[in-house]
KEKOLRO-746820 format. One record per atom (N, C-alpha, C): residue number from 1; residue in one letter; x, y, z. Coordinates in steps of 0.02 Angstrom, whole numbers. Layout:
BEGIN
> pos; code; c1; c2; c3
> NUM; A; X; Y; Z $
...
***
This chain:
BEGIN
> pos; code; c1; c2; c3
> 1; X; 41; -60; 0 $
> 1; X; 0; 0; 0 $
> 1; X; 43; 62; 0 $
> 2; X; 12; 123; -3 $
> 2; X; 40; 181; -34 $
> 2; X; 74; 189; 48 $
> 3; X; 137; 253; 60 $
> 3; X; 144; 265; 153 $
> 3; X; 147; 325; 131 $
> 4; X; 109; 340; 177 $
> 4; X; 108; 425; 153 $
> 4; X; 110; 472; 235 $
> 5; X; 164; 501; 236 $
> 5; X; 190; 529; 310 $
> 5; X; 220; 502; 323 $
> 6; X; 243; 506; 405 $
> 6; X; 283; 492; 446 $
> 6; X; 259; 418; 458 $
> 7; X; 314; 362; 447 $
> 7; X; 289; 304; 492 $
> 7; X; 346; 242; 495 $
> 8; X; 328; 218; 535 $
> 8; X; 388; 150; 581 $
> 8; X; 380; 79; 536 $
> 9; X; 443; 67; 541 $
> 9; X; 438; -9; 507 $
> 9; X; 500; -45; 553 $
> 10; X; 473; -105; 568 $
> 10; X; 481; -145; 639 $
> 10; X; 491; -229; 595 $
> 11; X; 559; -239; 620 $
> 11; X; 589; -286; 573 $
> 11; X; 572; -333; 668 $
> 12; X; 552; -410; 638 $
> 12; X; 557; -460; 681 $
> 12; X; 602; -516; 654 $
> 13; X; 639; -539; 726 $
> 13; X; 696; -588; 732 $
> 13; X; 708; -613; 776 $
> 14; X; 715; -677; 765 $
> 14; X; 700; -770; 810 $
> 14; X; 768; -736; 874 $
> 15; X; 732; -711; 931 $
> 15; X; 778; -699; 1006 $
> 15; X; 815; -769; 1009 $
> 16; X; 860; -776; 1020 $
> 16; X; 917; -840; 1021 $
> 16; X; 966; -832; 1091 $
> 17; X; 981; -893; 1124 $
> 17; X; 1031; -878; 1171 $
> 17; X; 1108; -920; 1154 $
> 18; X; 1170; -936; 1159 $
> 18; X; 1210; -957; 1145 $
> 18; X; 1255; -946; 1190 $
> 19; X; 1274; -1027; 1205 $
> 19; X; 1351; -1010; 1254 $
> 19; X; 1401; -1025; 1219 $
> 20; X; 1475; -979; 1258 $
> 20; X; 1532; -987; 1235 $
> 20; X; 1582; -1012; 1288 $
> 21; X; 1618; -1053; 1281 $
> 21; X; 1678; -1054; 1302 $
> 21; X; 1716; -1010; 1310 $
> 22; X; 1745; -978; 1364 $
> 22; X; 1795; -918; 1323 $
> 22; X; 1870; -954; 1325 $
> 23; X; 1898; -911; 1252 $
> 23; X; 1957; -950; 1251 $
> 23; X; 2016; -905; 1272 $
> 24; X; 2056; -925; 1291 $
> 24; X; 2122; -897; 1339 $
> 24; X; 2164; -906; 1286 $
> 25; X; 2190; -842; 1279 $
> 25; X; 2259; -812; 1255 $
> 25; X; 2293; -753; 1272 $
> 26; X; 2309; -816; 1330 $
> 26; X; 2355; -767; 1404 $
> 26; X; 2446; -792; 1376 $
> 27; X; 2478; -739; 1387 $
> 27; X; 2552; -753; 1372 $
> 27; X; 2589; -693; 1431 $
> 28; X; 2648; -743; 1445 $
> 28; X; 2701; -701; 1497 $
> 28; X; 2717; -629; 1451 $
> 29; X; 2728; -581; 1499 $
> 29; X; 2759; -534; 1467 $
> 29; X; 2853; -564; 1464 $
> 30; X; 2891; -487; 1431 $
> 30; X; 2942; -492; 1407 $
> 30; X; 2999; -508; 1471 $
> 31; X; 2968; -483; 1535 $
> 31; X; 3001; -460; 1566 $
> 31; X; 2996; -547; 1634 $
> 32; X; 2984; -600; 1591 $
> 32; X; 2988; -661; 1649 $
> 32; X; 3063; -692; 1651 $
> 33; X; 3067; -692; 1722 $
> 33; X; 3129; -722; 1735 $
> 33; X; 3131; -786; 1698 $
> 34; X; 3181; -812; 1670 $
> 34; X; 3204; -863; 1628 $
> 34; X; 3196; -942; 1659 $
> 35; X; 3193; -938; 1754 $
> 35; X; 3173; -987; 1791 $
> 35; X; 3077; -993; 1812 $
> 36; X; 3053; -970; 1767 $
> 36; X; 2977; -971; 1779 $
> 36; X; 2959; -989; 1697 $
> 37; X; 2906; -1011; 1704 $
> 37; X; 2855; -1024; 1655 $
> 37; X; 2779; -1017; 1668 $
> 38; X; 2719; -980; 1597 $
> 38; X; 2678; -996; 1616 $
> 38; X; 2633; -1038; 1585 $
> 39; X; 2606; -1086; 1618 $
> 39; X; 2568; -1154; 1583 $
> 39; X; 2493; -1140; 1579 $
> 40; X; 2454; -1155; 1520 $
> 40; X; 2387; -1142; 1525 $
> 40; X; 2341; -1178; 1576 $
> 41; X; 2357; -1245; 1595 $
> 41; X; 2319; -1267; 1639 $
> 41; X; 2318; -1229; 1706 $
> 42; X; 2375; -1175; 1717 $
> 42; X; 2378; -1138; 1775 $
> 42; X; 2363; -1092; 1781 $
> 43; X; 2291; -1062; 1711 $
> 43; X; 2275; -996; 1711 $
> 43; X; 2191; -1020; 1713 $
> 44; X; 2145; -1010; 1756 $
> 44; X; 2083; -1000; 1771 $
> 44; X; 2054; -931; 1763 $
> 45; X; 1977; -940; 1731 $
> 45; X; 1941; -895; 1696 $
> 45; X; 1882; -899; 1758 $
> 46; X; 1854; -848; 1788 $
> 46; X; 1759; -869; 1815 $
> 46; X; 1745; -777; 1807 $
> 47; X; 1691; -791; 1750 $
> 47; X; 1659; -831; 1714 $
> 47; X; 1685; -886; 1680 $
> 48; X; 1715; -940; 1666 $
> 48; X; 1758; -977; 1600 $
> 48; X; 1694; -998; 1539 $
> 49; X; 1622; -994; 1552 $
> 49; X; 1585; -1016; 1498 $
> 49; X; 1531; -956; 1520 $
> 50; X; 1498; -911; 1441 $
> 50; X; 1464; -850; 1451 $
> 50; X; 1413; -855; 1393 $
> 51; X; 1353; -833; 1413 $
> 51; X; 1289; -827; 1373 $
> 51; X; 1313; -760; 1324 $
> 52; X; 1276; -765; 1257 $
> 52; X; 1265; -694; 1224 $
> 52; X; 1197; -721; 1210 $
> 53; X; 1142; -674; 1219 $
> 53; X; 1089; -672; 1186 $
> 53; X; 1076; -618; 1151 $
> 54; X; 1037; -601; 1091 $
> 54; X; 997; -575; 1054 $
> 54; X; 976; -587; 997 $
> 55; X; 951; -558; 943 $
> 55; X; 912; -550; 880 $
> 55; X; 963; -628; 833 $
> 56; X; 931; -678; 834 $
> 56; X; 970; -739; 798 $
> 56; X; 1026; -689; 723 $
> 57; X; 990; -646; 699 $
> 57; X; 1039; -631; 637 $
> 57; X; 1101; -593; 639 $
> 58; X; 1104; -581; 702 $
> 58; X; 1173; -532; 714 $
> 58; X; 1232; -587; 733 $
> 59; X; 1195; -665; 754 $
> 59; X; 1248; -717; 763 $
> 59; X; 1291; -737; 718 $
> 60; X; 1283; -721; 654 $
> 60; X; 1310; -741; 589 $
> 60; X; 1387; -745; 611 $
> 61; X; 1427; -714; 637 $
> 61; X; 1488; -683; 604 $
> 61; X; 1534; -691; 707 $
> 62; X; 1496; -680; 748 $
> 62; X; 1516; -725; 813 $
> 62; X; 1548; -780; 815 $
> 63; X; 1613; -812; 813 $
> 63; X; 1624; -869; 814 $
> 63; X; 1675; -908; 880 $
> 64; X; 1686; -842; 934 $
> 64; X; 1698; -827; 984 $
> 64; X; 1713; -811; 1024 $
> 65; X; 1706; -819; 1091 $
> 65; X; 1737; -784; 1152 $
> 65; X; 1797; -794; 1186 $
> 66; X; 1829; -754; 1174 $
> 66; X; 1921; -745; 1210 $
> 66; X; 1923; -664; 1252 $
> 67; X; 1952; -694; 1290 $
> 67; X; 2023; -674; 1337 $
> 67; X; 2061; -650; 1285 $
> 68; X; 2098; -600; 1287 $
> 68; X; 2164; -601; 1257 $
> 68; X; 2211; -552; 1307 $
> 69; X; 2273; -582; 1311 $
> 69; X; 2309; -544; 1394 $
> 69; X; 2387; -559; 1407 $
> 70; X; 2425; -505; 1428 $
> 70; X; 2489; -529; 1422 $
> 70; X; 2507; -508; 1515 $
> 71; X; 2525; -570; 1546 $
> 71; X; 2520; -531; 1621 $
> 71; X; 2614; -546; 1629 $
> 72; X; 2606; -512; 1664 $
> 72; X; 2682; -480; 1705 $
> 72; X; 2667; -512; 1778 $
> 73; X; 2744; -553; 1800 $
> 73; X; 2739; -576; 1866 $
> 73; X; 2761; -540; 1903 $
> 74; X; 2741; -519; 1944 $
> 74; X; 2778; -456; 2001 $
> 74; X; 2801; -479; 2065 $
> 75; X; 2884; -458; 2047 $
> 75; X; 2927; -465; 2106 $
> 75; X; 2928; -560; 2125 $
> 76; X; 2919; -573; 2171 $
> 76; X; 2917; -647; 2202 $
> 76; X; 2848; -672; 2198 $
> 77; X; 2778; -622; 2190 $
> 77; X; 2742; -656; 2192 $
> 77; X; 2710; -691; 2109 $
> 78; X; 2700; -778; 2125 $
> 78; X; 2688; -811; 2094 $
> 78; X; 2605; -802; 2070 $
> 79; X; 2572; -779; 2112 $
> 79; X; 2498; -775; 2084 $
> 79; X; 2478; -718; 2041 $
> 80; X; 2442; -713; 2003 $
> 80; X; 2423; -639; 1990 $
> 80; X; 2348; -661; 1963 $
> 81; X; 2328; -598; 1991 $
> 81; X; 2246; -628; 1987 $
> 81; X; 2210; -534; 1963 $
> 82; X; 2175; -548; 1929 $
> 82; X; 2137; -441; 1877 $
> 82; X; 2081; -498; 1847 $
> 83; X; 2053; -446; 1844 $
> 83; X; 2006; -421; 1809 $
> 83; X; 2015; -413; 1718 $
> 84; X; 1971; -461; 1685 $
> 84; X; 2000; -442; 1620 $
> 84; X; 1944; -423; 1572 $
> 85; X; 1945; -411; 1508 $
> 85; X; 1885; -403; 1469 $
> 85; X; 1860; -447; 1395 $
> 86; X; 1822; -468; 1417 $
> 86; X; 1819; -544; 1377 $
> 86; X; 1768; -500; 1309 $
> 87; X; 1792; -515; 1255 $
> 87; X; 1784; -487; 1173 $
> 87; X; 1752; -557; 1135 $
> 88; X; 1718; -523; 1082 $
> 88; X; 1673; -566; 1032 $
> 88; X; 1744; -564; 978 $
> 89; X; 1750; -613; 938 $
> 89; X; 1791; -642; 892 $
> 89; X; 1747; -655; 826 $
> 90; X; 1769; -658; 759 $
> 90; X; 1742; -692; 705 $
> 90; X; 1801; -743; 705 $
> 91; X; 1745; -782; 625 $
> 91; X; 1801; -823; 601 $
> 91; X; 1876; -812; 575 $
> 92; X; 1858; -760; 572 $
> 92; X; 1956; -733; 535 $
> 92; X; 1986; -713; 598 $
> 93; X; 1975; -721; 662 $
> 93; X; 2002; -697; 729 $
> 93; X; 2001; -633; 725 $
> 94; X; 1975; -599; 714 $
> 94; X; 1965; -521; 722 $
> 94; X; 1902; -511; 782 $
> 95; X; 1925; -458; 811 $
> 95; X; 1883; -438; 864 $
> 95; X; 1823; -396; 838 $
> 96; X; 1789; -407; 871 $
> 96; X; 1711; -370; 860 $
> 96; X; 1696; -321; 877 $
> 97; X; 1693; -280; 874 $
> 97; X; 1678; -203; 927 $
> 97; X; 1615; -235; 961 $
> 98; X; 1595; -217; 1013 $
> 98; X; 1536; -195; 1053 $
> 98; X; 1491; -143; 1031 $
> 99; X; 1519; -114; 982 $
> 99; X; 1481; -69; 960 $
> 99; X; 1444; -73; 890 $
> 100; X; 1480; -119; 850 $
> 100; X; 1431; -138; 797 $
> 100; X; 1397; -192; 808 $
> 101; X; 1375; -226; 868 $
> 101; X; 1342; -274; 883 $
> 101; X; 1290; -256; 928 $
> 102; X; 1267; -191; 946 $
> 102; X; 1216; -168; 1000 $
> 102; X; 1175; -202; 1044 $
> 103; X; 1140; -266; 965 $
> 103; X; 1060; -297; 1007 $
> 103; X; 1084; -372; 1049 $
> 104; X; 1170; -374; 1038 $
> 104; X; 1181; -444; 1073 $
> 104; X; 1219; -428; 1145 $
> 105; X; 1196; -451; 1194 $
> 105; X; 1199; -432; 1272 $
> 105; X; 1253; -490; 1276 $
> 106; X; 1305; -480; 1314 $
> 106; X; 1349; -537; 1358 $
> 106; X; 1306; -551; 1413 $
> 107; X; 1323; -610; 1437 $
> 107; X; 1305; -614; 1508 $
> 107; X; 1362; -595; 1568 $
> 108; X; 1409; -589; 1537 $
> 108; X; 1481; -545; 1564 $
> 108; X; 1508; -511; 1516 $
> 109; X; 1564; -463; 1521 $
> 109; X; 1587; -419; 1476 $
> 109; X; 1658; -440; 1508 $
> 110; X; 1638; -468; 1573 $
> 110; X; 1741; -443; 1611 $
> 110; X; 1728; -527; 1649 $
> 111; X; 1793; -534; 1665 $
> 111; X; 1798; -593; 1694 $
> 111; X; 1878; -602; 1747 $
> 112; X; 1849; -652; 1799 $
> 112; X; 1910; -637; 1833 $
> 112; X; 1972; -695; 1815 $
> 113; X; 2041; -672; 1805 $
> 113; X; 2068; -689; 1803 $
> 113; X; 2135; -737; 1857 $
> 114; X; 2163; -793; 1862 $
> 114; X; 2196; -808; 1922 $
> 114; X; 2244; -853; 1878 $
> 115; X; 2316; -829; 1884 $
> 115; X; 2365; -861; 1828 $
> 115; X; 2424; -881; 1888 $
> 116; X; 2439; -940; 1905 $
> 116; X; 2487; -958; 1925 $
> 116; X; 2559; -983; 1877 $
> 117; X; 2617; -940; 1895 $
> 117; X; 2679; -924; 1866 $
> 117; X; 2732; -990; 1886 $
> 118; X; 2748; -1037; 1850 $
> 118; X; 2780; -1086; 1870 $
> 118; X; 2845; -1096; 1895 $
> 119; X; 2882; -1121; 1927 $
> 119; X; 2975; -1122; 1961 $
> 119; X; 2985; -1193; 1894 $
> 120; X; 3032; -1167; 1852 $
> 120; X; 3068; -1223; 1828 $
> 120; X; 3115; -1241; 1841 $
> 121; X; 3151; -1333; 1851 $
> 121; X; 3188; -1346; 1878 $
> 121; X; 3215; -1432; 1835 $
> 122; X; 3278; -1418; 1858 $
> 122; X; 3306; -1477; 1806 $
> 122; X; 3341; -1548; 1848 $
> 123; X; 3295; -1568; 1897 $
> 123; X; 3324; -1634; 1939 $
> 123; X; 3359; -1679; 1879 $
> 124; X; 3415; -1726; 1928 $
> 124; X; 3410; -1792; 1874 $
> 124; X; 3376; -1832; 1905 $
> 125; X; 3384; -1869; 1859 $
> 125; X; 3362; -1955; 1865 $
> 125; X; 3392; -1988; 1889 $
> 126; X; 3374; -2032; 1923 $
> 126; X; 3417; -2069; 1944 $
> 126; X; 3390; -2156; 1960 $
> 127; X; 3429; -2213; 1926 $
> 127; X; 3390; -2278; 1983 $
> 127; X; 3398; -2301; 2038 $
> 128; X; 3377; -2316; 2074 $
> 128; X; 3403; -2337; 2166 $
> 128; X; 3419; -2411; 2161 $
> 129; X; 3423; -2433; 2094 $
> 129; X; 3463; -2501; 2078 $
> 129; X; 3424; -2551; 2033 $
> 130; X; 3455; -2614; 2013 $
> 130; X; 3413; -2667; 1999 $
> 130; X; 3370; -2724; 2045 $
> 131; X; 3336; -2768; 2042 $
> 131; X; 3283; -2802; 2041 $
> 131; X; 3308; -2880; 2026 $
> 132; X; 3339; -2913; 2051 $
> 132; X; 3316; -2997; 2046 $
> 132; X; 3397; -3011; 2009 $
> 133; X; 3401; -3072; 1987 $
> 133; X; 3459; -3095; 1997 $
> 133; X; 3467; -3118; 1898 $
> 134; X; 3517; -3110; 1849 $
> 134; X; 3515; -3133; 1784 $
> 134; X; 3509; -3234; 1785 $
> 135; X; 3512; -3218; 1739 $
> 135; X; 3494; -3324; 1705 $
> 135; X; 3572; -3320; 1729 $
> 136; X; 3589; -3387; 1745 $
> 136; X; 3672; -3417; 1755 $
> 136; X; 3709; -3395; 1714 $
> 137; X; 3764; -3381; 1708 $
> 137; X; 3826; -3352; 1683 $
> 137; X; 3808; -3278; 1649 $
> 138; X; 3767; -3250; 1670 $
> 138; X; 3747; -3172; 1681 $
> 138; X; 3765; -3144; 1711 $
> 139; X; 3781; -3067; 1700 $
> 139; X; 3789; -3026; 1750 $
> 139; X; 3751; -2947; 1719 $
> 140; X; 3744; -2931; 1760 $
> 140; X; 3739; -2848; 1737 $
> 140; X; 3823; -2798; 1754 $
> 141; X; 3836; -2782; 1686 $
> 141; X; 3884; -2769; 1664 $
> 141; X; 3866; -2674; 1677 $
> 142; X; 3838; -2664; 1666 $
> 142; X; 3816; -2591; 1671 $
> 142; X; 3731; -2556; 1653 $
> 143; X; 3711; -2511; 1687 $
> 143; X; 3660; -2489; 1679 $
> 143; X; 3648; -2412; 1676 $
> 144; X; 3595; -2376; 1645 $
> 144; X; 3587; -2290; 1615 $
> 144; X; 3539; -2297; 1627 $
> 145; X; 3531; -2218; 1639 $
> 145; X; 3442; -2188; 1649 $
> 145; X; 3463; -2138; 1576 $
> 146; X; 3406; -2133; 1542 $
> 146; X; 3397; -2078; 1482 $
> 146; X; 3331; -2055; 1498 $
> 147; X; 3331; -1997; 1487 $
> 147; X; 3379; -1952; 1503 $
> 147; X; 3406; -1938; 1594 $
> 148; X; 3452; -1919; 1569 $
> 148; X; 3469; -1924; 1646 $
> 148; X; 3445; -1846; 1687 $
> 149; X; 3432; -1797; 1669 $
> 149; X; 3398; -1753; 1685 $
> 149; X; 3347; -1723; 1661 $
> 150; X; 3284; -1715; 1698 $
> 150; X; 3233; -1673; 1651 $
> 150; X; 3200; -1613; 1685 $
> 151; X; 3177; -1578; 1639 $
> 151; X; 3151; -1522; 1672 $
> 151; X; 3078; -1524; 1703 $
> 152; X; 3054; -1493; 1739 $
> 152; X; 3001; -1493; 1789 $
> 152; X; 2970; -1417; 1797 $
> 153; X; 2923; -1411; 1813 $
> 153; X; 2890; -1345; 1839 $
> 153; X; 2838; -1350; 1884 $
> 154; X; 2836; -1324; 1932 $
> 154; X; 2809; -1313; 1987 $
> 154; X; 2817; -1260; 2050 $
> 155; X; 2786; -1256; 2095 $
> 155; X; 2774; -1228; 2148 $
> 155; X; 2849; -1192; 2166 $
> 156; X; 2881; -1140; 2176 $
> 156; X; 2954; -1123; 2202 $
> 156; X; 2967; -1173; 2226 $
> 157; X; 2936; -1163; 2287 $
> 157; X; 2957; -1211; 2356 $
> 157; X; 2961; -1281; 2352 $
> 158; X; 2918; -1306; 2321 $
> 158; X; 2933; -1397; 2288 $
> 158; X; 2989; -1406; 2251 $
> 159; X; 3005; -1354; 2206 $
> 159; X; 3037; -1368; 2150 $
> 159; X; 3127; -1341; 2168 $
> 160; X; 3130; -1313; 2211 $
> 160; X; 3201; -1283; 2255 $
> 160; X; 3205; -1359; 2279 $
> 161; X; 3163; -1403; 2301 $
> 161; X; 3187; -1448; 2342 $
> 161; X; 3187; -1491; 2319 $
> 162; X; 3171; -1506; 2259 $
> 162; X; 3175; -1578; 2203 $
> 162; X; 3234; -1575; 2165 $
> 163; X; 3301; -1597; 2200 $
> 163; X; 3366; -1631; 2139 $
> 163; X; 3380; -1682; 2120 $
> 164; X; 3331; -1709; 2121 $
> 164; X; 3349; -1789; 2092 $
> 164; X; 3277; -1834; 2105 $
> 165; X; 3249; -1847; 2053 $
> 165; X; 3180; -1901; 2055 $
> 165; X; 3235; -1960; 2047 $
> 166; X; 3208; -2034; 2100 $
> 166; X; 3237; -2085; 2111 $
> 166; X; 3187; -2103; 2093 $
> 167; X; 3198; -2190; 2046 $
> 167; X; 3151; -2218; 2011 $
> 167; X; 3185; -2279; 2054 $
> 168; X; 3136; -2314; 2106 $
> 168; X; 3148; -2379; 2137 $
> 168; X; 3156; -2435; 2109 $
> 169; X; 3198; -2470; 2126 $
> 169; X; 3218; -2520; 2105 $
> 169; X; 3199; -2587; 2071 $
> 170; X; 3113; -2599; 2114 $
> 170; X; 3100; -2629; 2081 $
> 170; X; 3042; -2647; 2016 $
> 171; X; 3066; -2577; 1987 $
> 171; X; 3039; -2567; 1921 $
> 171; X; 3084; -2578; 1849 $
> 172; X; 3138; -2614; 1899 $
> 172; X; 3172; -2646; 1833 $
> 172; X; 3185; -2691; 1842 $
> 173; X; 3183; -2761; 1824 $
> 173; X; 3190; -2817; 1860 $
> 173; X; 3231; -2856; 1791 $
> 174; X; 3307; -2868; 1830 $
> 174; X; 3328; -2939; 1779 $
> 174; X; 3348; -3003; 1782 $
> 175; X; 3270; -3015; 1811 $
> 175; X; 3275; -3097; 1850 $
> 175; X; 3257; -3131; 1791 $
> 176; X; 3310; -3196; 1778 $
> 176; X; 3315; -3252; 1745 $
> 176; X; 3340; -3230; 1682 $
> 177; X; 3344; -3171; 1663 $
> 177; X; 3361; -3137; 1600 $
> 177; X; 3453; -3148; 1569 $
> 178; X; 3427; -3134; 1497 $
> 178; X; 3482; -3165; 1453 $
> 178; X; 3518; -3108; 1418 $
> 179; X; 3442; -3051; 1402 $
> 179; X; 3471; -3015; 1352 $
> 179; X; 3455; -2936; 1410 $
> 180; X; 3495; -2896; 1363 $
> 180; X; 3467; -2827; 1375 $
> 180; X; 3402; -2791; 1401 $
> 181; X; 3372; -2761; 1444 $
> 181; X; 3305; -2747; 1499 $
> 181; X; 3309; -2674; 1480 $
> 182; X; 3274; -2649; 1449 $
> 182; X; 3260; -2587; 1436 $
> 182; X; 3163; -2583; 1457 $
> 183; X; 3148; -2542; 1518 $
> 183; X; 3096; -2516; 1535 $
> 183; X; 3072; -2452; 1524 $
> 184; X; 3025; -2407; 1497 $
> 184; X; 2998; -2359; 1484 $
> 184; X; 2959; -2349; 1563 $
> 185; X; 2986; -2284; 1581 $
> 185; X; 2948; -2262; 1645 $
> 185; X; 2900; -2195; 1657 $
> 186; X; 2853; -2205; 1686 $
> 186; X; 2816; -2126; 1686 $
> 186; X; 2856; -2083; 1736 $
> 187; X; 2902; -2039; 1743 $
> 187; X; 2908; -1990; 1786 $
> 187; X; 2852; -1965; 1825 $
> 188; X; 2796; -1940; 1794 $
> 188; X; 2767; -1922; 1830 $
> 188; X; 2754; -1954; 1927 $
> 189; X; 2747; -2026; 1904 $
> 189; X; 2735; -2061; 1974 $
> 189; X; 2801; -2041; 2015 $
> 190; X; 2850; -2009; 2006 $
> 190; X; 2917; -1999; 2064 $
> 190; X; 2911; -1921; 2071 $
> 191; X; 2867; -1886; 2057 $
> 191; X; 2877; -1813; 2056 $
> 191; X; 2853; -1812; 2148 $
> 192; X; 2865; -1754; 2175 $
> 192; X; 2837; -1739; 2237 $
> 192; X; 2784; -1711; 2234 $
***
C-alpha cells in the first residue's frame, strides 16, 4: 500500500541464546625471569563459559569468546589474579567491537582472572638399583637412565627442593634374563 507521512517499520527476529567457552590467550610478558614459566592449565577464567543473547541474525559472524592478555609476574609473587575483558571474535580472529553489535547482550563483559607463574627446575634421574638376579653365567655389566635429567615446573618451594627423582628399584627387574632390559617409565609417578 501507498505510506504517506511519517511512519515505523519494525523488522522481527527469532531472540536466540548461545554459550561460549571463552578461550584464553594469556602469554608471559617480556620481562619473565628465565626460571619461571607460564602453563595454561595454571591460568583460570570465572566466568570460563558465558551466554550472548539477542536478535538470531546478528549471530552470523560471532564465532567466539576470548580473553586475550599478556600478564607480568611481580617481584616474588607467583599468583596474579585482575580483572579482564572478555571480546566477541569472528572467524578470521578479528575482534568485534561492542559497538557494531548493540542488540547482542553478554552475560559478562569482564571476567576474573587467576594465573599461576611456574618455578622451573632440572632434577636428574636417577635408579636406586636393579631387581632380581640374571639367568646363570649373567651378570649386569652396566646400567643408564635416559635421560638423565629433566626439566620440571612447579610450585618455588617444591621445586628448590627436588634434585633428583629416584626411580625404585624394583621397576626394573633382571630376573632369569639373558638379554638386555630396557623399561619405559612414567616420571610423573616420582615427582613430589
Amino acid at each position: 500500500y501507498q505510506k504517506t507521512g511519517p511512519y515505523v517499520t519494525v523488522t522481527m527476529d527469532k531472540y536466540i541464546e548461545k554459550q561460549f567457552e571463552v578461550e584464553k590467550q594469556i602469554t608471559a610478558g617480556e620481562g619473565l625471569p628465565q626460571e619461571y614459566v607460564l602453563s595454561d592449565d595454571q591460568i583460570e577464567l570465572n566466568p570460563s563459559v558465558i551466554t550472548i543473547s539477542g536478535p538470531e541474525s546478528e549471530f552470523s559472524d560471532v564465532a567466539a569468546v576470548k580473553v586475550v592478555e599478556t600478564l607480568e609476574m611481580t617481584t616474588e609473587d607467583q599468583v596474579v589474579k585482575k580483572t579482564v575483558n572478555l571480546e566477541m571474535y569472528d572467524n578470521t580472529d578479528s575482534m568485534i567491537s561492542r559497538e557494531s553489535k548493540p542488540l547482542l547482550k553478554m552475560s559478562s563483559e569482564t571476567a576474573e582472572l587467576t594465573a599461576t607463574f611456574l618455578n622451573i627446575g632440572t632434577p636428574t634421574v636417577r635408579l636406586e638399583g636393579i631387581n632380581g638376579t640374571p639367568a646363570d653365567g649373567y651378570k649386569v655389566s652396566a646400567f643408564s637412565v635416559e635421560p638423565s635429567t629433566v626439566t620440571i615446573a612447579g610450585m618455588r618451594s617444591v621445586v628448590s627442593e627436588t634434585n633428583e627423582l629416584v626411580i625404585p628399584k624394583d621397576v626394573l627387574s633382571v630376573e632369569g634374563k639373558k638379554e638386555d632390559v630396557s623399561v619405559e617409565v612414567d616420571l610423573k609417578d616420582y615427582l613430589p
